[in-house]
C-alpha positions as CSV (number, residue, x, y, z in Angstrom):
1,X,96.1,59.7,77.2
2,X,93.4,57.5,78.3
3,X,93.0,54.3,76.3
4,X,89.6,53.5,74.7
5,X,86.4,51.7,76.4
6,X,86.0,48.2,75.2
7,X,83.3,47.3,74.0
8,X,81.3,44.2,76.5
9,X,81.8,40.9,75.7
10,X,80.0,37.6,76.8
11,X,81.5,34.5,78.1
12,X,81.7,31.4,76.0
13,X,80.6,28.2,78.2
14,X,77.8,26.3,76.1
15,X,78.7,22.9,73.9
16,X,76.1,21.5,71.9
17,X,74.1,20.0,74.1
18,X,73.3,23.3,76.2
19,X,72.1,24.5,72.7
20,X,70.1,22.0,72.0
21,X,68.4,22.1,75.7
22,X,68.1,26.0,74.9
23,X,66.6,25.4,71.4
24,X,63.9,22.7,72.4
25,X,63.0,24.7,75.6
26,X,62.5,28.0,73.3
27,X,60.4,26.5,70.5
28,X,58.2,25.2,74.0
29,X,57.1,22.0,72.2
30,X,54.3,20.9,75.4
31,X,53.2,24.7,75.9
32,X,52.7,24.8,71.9
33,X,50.7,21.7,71.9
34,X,48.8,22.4,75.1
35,X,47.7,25.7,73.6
36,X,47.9,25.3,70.4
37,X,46.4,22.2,69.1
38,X,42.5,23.7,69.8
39,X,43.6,27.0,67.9
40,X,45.1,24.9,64.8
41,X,41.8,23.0,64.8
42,X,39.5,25.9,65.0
43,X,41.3,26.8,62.1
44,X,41.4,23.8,59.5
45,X,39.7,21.4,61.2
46,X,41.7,17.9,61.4
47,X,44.7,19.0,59.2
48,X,46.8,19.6,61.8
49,X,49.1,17.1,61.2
50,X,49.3,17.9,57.5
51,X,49.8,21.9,57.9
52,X,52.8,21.1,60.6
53,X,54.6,18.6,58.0
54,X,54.0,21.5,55.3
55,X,55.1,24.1,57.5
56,X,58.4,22.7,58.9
57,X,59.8,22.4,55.1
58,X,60.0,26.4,54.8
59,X,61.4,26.5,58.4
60,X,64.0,23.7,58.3
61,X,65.2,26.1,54.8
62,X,65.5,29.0,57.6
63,X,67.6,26.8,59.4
64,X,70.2,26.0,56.8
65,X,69.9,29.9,56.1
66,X,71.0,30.9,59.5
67,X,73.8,28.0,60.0
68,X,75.1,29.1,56.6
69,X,74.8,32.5,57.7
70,X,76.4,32.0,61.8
71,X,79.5,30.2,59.6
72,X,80.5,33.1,58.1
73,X,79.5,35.9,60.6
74,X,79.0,34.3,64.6
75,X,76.9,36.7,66.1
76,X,74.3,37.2,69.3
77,X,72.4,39.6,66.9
78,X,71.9,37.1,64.3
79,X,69.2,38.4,62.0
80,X,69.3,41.7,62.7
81,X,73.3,41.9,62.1
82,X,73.0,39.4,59.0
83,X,70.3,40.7,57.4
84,X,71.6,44.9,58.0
85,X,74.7,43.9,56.3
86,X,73.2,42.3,52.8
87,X,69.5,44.1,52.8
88,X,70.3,47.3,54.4
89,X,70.0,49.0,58.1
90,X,66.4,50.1,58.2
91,X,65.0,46.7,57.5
92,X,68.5,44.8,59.8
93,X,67.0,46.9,62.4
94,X,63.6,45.8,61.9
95,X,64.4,42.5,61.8
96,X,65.6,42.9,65.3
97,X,63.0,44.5,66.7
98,X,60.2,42.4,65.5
99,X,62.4,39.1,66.8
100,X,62.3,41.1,70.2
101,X,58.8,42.4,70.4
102,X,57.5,38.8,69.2
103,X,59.7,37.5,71.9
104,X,58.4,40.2,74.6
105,X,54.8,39.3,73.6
106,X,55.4,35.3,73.8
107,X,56.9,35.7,77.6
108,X,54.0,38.5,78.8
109,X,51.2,35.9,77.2
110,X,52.6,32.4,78.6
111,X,53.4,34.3,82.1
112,X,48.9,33.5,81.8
113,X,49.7,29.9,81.0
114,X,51.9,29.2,84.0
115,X,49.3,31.0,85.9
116,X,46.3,29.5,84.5
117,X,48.4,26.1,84.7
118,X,49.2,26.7,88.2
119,X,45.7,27.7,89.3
120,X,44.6,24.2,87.6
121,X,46.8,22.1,90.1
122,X,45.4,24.5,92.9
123,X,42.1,23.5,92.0
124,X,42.6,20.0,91.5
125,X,44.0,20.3,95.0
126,X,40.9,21.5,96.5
127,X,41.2,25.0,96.7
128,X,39.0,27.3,94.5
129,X,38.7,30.8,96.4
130,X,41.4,32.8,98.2
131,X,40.2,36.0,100.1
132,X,37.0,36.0,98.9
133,X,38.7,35.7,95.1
134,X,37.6,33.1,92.5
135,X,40.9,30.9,91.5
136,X,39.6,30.5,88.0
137,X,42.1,29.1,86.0
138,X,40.3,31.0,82.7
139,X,40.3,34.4,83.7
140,X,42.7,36.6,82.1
141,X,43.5,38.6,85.0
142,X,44.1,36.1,87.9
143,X,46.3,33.6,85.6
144,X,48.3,37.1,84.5
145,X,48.7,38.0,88.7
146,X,49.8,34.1,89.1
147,X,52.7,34.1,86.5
148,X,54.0,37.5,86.6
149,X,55.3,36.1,90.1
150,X,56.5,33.0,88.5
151,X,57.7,35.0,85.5
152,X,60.5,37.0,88.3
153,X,61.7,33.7,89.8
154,X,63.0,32.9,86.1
155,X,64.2,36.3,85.6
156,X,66.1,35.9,88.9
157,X,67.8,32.3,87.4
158,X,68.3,33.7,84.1
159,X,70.5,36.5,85.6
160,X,72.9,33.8,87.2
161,X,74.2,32.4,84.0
162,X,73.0,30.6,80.6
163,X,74.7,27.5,81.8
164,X,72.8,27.3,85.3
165,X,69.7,28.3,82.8
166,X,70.5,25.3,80.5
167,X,70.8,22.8,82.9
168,X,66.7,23.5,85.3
169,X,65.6,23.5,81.2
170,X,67.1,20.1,80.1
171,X,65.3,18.9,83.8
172,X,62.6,20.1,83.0
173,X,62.4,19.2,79.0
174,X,63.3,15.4,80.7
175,X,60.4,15.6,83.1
176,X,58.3,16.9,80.3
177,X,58.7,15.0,77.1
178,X,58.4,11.8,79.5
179,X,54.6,12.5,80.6
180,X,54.1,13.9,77.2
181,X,55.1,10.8,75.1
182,X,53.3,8.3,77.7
183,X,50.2,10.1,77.7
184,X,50.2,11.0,74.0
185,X,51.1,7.4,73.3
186,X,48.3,5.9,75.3
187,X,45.7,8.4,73.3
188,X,47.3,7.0,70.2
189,X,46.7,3.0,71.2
190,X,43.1,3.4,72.6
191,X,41.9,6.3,71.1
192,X,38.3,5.6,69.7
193,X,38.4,7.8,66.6
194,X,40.1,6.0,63.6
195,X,43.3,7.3,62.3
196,X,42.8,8.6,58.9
197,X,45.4,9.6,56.1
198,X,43.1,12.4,55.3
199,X,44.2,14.4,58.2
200,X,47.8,14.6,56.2
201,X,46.0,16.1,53.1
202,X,46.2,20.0,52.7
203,X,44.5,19.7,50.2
204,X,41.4,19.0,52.2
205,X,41.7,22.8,53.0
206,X,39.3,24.7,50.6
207,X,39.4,28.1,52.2
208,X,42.8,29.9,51.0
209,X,42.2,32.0,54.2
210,X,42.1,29.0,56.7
211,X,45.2,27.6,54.9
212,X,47.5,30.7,55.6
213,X,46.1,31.5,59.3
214,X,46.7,27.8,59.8
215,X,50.4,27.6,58.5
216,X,51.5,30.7,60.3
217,X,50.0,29.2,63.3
218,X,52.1,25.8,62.6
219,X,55.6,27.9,61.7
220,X,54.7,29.4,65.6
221,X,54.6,25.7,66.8
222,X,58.4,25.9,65.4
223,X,59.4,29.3,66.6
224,X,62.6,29.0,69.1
225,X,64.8,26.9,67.6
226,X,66.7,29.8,66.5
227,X,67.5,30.8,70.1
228,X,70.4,29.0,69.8
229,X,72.0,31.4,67.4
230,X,71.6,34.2,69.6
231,X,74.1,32.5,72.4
232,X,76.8,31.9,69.8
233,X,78.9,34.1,71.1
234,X,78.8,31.9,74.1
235,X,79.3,28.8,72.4
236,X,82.8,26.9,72.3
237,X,82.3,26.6,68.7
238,X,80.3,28.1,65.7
239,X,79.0,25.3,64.6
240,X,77.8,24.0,68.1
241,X,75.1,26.6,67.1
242,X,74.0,24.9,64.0
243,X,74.1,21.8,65.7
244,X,71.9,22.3,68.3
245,X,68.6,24.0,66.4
246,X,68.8,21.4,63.7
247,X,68.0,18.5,66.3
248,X,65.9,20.6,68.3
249,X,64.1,21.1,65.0
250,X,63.9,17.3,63.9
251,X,63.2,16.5,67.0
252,X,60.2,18.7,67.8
253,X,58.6,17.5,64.2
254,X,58.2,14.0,65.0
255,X,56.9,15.3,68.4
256,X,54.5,17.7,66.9
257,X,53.1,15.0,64.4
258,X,53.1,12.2,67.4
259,X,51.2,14.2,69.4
260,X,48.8,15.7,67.0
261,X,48.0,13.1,65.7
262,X,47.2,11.7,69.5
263,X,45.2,14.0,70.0
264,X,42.8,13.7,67.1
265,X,42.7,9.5,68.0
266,X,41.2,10.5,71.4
267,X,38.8,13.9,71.0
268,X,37.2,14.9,68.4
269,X,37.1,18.2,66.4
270,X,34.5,19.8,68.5
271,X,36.2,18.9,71.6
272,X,39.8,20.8,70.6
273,X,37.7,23.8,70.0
274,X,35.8,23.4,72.7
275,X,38.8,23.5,75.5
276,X,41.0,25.5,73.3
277,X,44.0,26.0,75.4
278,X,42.7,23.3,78.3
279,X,43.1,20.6,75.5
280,X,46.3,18.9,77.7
281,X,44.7,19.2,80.6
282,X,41.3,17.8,79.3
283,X,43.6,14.7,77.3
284,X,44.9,13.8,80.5
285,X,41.7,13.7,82.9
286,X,40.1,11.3,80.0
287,X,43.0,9.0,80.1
288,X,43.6,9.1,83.7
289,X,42.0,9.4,87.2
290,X,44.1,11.8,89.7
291,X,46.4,12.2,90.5
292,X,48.1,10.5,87.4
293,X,45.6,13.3,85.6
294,X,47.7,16.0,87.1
295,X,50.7,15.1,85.2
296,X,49.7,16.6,81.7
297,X,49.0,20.2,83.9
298,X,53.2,20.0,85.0
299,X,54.3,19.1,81.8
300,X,52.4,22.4,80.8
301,X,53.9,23.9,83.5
302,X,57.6,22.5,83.3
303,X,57.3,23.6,79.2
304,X,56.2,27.1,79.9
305,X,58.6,27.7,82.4
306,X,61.9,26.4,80.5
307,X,60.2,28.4,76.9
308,X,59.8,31.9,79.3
309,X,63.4,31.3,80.7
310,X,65.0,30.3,77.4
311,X,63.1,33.2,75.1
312,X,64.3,35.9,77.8
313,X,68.1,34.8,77.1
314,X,67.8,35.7,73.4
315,X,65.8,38.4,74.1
316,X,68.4,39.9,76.4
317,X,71.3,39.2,74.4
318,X,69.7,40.8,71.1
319,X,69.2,43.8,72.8
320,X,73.1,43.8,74.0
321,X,74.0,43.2,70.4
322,X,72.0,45.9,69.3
323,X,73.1,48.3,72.4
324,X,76.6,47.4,71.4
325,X,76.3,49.2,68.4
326,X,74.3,52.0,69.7
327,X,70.6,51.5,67.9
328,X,69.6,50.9,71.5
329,X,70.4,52.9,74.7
330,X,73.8,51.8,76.4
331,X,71.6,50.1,79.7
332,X,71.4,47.1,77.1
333,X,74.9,46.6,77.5
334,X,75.2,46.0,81.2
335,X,77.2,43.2,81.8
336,X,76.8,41.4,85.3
337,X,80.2,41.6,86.8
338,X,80.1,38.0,88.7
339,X,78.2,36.3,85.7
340,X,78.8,37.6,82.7
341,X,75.5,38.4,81.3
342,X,73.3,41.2,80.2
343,X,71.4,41.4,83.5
344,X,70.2,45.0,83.3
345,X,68.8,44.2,79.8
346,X,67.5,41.0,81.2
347,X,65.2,43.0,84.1
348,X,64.1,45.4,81.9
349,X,62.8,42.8,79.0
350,X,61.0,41.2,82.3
351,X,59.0,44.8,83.4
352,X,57.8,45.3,79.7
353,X,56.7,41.6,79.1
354,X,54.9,42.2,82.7
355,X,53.6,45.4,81.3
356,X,52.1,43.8,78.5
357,X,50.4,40.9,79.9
358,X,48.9,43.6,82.6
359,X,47.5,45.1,79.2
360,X,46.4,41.8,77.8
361,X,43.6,41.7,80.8
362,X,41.7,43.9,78.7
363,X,41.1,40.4,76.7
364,X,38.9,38.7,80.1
365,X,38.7,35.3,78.4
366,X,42.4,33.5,78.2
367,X,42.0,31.7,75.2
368,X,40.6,34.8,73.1
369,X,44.2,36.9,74.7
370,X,46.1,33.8,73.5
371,X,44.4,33.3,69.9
372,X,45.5,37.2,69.5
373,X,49.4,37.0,70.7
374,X,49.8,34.0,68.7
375,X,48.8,35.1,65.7
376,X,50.8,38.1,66.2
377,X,53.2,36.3,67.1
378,X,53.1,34.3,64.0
379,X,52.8,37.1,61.3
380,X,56.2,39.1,62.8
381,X,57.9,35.4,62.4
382,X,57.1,35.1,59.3
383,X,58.5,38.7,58.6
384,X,61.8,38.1,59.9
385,X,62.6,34.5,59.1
386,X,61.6,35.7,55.6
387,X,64.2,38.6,55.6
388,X,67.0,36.8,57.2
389,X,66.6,33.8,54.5
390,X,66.3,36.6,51.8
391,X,69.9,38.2,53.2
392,X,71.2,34.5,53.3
393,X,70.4,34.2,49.0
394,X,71.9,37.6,48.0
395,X,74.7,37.2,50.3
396,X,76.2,33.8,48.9
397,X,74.5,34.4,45.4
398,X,78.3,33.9,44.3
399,X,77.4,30.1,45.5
400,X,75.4,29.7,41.7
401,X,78.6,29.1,40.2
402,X,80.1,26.6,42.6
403,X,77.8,23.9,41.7
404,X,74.4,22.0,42.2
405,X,74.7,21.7,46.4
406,X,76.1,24.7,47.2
407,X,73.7,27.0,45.1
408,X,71.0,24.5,46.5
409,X,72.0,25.1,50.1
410,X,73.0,28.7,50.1
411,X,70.9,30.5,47.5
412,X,67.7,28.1,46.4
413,X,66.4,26.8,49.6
414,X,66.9,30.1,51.2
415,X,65.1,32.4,48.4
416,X,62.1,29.7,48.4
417,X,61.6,29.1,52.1
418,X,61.9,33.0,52.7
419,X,59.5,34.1,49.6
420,X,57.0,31.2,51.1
421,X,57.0,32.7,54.9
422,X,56.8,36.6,53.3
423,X,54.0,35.3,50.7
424,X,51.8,34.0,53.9
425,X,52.4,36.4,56.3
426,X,51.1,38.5,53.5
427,X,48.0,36.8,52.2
428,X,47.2,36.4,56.4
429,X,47.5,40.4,56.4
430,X,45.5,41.1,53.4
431,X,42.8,38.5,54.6
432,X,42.6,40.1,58.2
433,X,42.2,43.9,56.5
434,X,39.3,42.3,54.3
435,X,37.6,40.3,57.0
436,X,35.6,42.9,59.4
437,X,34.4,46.5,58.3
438,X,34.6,47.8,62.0
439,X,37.5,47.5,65.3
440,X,36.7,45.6,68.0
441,X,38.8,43.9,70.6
442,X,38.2,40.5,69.8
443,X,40.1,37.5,67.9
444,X,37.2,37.2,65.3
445,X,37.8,41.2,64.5
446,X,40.1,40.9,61.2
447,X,41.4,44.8,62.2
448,X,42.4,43.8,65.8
449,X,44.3,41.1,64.4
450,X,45.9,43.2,61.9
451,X,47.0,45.9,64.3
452,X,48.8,44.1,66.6
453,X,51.3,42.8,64.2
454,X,50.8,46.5,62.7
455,X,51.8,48.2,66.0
456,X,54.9,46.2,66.2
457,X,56.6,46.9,62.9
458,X,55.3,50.7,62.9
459,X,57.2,50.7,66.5
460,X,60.4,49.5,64.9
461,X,60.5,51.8,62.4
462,X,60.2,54.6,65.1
463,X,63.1,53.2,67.3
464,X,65.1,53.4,63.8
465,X,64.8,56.5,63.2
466,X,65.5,57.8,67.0
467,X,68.5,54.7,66.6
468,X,69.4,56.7,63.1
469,X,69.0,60.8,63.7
470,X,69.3,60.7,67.7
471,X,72.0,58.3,68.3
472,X,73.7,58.5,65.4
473,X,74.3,54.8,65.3
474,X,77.3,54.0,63.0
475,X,74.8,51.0,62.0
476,X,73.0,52.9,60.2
477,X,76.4,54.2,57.7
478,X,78.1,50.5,57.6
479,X,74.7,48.1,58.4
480,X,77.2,46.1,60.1
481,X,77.1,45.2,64.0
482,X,80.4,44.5,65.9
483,X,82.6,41.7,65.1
484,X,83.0,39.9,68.5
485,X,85.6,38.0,66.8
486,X,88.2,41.7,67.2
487,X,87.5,41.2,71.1
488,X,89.4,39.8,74.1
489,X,87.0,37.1,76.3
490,X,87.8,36.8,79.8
491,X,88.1,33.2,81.0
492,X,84.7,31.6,82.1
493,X,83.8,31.8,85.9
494,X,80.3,29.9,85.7
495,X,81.3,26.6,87.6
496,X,80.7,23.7,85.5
């Protein structure tokens, strides 16, 4: 009598550090201000910094709703586990598959960043045409050509081990905080537009329209820290998690105010429109001749490399979670022999982002294709930080009757912060449906904008039911993934 299969496991190596490095490099701080500082201003003008302060209080309640939530149940499926064991499989499973579609779209898109980044420092070094073709760092198409390549050399790392991956990102999060800090700092100091209190008043936002767009953009600017939870499995210990995407988090606020608040001393408002998601690039040729202006460019560069590399571990390991317990095809499960990782899943993740940013040339100018995904982006975030902060209330709703700070920590700030992300993502969906009477692909067509988001979650729900009435998931009976707790771990190989 042959003895059962079991089921893969993953190989615990990471302390806190590692997940810290991993959280910082997911949430892409530089890439996130580089592209996203022009998009936030053609929003709500100069209330930048006040819609990021505003934004990160719902978020930071996400974060104690996932470490209360990795205490009790460690697992690399996080929000789709937690939230199919208190709300139910169909919307557990759509939790996961928004988290990985969102993450999908974020790689294909910021494979154009490195590209476009890349064809910046190729111009600055002289060279503008290659075989008779234009090296323009705005085109959609060439910047897409450029990173896809890039976009397999981190594939290729990632395979070889989360620690190895941890260690190029905290080089590279080094490398890049450093530039940004001096240059943003300098902007601060000599900037020739006064600082102004104002720009911290949401209240100076009079459009309710501007004011959601604008704070799902700023809980984007956030979006990563929670790739730390999905390597908990691979963590010496559950709260090393925890940990690690609450300094990540603090950490990139009093970045993302710093350097927002930079950037409004130095350009005006009609300048961070202007150069949209060139604003970095543009902050460091007025503060500096070359080659010292080239520096902002590989901080963009360093930041979108370590943010592809670190959103295609969670990515992977999401999909082995959920291939573990059969809502997804067994390939998801493929565990490299040598390194202990999901490396098939890994490859795979990496042909459909490249599919999708081939698709994403259909959008020629890069900061229209960008506008799109992140507001996409944004709006599926919403949807499952919501859920998973919803799951995290019902399920310690027992924690009312054991006083002030635990009902406070497990039930309050979790039903407020999730109702406040679900409430925006759905006034931003409304607003889009009510904004244009026609389709058209562009980021001013209120339709387009509401379909992507649309196509996503209607996707999701298809892969349920095939997950459901095809595979037969057990999932879909208990809403409970596997415990990796009831497994045996082999001893870590990855040299330290």
């Amino acid at each position: 009598m042959s003895s059962p299969v079991s089921p893969p496991v993953l190989r615990r190596s990471l302390g806190v550090v590692d997940g810290v490095a991993l959280a910082a490099s997911s949430t892409a701080a530089t890439t996130s201000i580089g592209i996203g500082m022009g998009a936030v201003a053609s929003v709500v003008g100069l209330q930048a910094p006040a819609l990021l302060l505003l934004a990160f209080l719902p978020v930071l309640g996400i974060a104690v709703a996932y470490a209360r939530l990795n205490r009790a149940e460690p697992n690399c499926g996080s929000g789709y586990v937690w939230v199919g064991r208190t709300l139910g499989p169909w919307p557990g499973f759509l939790t996961g598959w928004v988290v990985l579609a969102g993450s999908i779209v974020f790689c294909a898109y910021t494979s154009a960043v490195m590209g476009s980044t890349l064809l910046y420092l190729v111009n600055n070094a002289g060279l503008h045409t290659l075989a008779g073709v234009a090296l323009d760092p705005a085109s959609t198409g060439i910047s897409t050509a450029v990173g896809l390549v890039v976009l397999l050399a981190l594939a290729a790392i990632t395979v070889t081990g989360v620690r190895s991956a941890t260690r190029l990102q905290f080089a590279l999060l080094v490398l890049e905080y450093a530039v940004l800090l001096v240059f943003c700092g300098w902007a601060l100091v000599t900037g020739d537009h006064a600082f102004s209190w104002s720009w911290f008043d949401p209240f100076a936002i009079s459009d309710g329209t501007a004011f959601a767009q604008g704070m799902v953009l700023a809980v984007f600017f956030f979006w990563g820290w929670d790739a730390v939870f999905s390597v908990t499995e691979e963590t010496r210990g559950t709260d090393d998690s925890a940990r690690g995407g609450f300094i990540a988090l603090f950490a990139m606020l009093g970045l993302f105010l710093f350097c927002s608040v930079a950037f409004q001393r130095e350009m005006s408002l009609a300048e961070l429109v202007r150069h949209g998601p060139q604003a970095l690039p543009h902050l460091g040729a007025r503060l500096a001749a070359e080659p010292w202006a080239t520096l902002p460019l590989l901080a963009l560069m360093f930041s979108a490399v370590a943010s592809v590399q670190a959103t295609l571990i969670p990515t992977a390991r999401g999909l082995f979670a959920m291939g573990r317990d059969r809502t997804m095809g067994k390939v998801w499960t493929r565990v490299h022999p040598r390194y202990g990782t999901p490396a098939a899943g890994t490859v795979i993740v990496l042909g459909v982002a490249a599919a999708i940013a081939v698709l994403a040339v259909a959008l020629p100018k890069l900061s229209d294709m960008l506008l799109a995904a992140v507001n996409a982006i944004g709006l599926v975030v919403a949807l499952y930080y919501g859920l998973t902060a919803l799951a995290c209330a019902i399920r310690f709703r027992s924690a009312l009757r054991e006083g002030p700070r635990e009902a406070l920590l497990a039930v309050v700030v979790p039903a407020a912060s999730g109702a406040v992300l679900l409430g925006l993502g759905g006034c931003l969906a409304y607003s889009y449906l009510t904004m244009s009477d026609h389709f058209e692909l562009s980021p001013d067509n209120g339709w387009f904008m509401f379909s992507l988001p649309t196509a996503i979650v209607l996707a999701g729900l298809v892969m349920a039911a095939v997950a459901k009435y095809v595979r037969r998931s057990p999932y879909f009976t208990t809403g409970q993934g596997t415990d990796p707790d009831s497994l045996t771990l082999p001893m870590d190989r990855t040299p330290s």
